[in-house]
C-alpha positions in Angstrom: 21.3 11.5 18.7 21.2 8.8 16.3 21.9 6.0 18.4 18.8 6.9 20.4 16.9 6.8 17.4 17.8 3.9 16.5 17.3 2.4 20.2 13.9 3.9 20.3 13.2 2.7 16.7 15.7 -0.5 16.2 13.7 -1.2 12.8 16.0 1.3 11.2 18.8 -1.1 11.0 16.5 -3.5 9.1 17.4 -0.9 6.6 20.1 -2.6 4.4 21.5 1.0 2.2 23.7 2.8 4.2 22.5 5.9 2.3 18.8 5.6 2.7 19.2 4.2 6.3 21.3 7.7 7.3 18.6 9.5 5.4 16.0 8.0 7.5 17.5 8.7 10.9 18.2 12.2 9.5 15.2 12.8 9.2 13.7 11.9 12.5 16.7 13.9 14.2 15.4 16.8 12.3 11.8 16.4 12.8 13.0 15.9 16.7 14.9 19.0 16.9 11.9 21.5 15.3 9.2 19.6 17.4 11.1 20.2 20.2 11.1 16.6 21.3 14.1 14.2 22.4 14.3 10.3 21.1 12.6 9.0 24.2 9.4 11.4 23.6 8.5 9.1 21.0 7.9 6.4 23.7 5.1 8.4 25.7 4.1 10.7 22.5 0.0 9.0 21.8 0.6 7.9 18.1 -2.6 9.8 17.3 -4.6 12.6 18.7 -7.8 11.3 17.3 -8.6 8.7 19.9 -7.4 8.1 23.6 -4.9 5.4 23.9 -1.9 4.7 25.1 -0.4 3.4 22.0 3.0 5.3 21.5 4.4 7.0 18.7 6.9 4.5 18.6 5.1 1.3 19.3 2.8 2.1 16.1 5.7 3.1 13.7 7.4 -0.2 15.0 4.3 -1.9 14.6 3.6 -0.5 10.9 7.2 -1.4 9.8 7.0 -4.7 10.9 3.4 -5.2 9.4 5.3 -3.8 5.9 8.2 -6.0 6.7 6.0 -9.2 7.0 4.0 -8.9 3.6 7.2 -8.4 2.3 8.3 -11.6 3.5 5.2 -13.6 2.6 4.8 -11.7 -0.9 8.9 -13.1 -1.1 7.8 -16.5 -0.3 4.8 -16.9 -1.9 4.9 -14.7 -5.0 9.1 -14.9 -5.8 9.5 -12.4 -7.6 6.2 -12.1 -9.6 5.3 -9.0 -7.0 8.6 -7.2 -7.1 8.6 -4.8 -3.7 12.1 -2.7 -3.2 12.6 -3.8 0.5 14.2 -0.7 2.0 12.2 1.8 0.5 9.1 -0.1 2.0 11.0 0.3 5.5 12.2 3.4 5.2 8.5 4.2 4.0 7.0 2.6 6.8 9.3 4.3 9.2 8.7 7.5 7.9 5.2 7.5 7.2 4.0 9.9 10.8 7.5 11.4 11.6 5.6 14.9 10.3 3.6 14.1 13.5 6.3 15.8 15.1 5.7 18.9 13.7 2.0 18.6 13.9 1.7 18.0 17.6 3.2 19.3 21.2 2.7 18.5 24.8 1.8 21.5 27.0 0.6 21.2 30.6 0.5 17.6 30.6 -1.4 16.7 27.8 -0.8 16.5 23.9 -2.5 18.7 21.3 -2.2 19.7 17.7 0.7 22.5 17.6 0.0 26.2 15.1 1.7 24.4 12.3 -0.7 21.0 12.9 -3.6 23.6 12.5 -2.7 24.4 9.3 -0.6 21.1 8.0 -1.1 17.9 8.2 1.6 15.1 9.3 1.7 14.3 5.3 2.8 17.0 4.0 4.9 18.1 6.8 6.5 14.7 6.6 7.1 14.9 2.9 9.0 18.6 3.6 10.8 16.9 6.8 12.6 13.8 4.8 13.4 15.4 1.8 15.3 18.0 3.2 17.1 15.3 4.2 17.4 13.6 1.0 15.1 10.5 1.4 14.6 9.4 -2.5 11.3 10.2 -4.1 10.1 6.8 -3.9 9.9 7.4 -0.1 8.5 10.4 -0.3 5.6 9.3 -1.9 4.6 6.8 0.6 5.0 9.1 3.1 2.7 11.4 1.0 -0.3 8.7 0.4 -0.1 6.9 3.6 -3.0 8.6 4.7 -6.5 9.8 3.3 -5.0 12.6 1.4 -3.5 10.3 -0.9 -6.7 8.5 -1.4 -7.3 9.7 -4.9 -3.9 9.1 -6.3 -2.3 5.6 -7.7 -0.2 4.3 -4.7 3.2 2.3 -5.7 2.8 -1.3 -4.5 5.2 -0.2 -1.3 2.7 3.2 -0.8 -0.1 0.3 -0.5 1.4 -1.3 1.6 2.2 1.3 4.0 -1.3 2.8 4.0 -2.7 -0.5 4.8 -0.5 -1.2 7.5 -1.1 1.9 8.8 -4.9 1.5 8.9 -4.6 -2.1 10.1 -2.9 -0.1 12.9 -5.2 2.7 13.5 -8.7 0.6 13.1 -8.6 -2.0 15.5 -7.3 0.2 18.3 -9.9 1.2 20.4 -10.2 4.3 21.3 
């Protein structure tokens, strides 16, 4: 299963530790297997129930990653080092940051809706549970934790910024 992962999500390999990159694919092969989903799902999977579009799953973590990836680069090239950002746990974070959204929603008769546990749980928390089962480090974790508005009241790392930024740069200017 992890090659189609990584076909479906190709970011992954931008990952440079072995460790954290195994960790991360992991992790979407577990969230896969209790959704009930296979790789390719995340192509035609809407990336949020909250608005109609046919933005994928996979084309918005792709597109959040490589929003992370390119702050990284500019902060690189612009700051040096006076903005230190650890690289692969901003990628990992990025990648990471909706894979609870496998848990939280399922397809039934055509359409997709919020499963019994996305009732009760949302994708943050169910993401947080998913990847360190798996052993993604805490620093991960976190971001995967504040992406969203439930980490609004709580001090984001720089990478944890960054992620919920590039998430919303995501989710606000599609239409929907």
């Amino acid at each position: 299963m992890s090659k189609e992962i990584l076909m479906v999500l190709p970011e992954v390999d931008w990952i440079e530790d072995e460790g954290l990159k195994e960790a991360v694919v992991r992790t979407y092969a577990r969230a896969l297997k209790e959704g009930g989903w296979e790789p390719e799902d995340l192509t035609r999977m809407p990336f949020t129930l909250a608005k109609k579009t046919d933005i994928s799953y996979a084309d918005h973590v792709r597109a959040v990653t490589r929003i992370a990836r390119a702050v990284y680069d500019v902060f690189k090239d612009v700051f040096g080092g006076r903005v230190p950002l650890k690289r692969d746990v901003l990628l990992a974070g990025a990648l990471l940051h909706d894979v609870g959204k496998l848990v939280e929603m399922e397809e039934e008769g055509g359409g997709f809706h919020k499963s019994a546990a996305g009732r009760v749980l949302r994708h943050p928390f169910s993401g947080v549970a998913l990847a360190a089962a798996e052993g993604v480090p805490p620093e991960v974790l976190h971001i995967i934790a504040v992406h969203s508005k439930e980490g609004d009241p709580y001090p984001r790392t720089p990478e944890g910024v960054i992620v919920h930024h590039a998430d919303f740069t995501c989710f606000d200017t599609i239409k929907g």
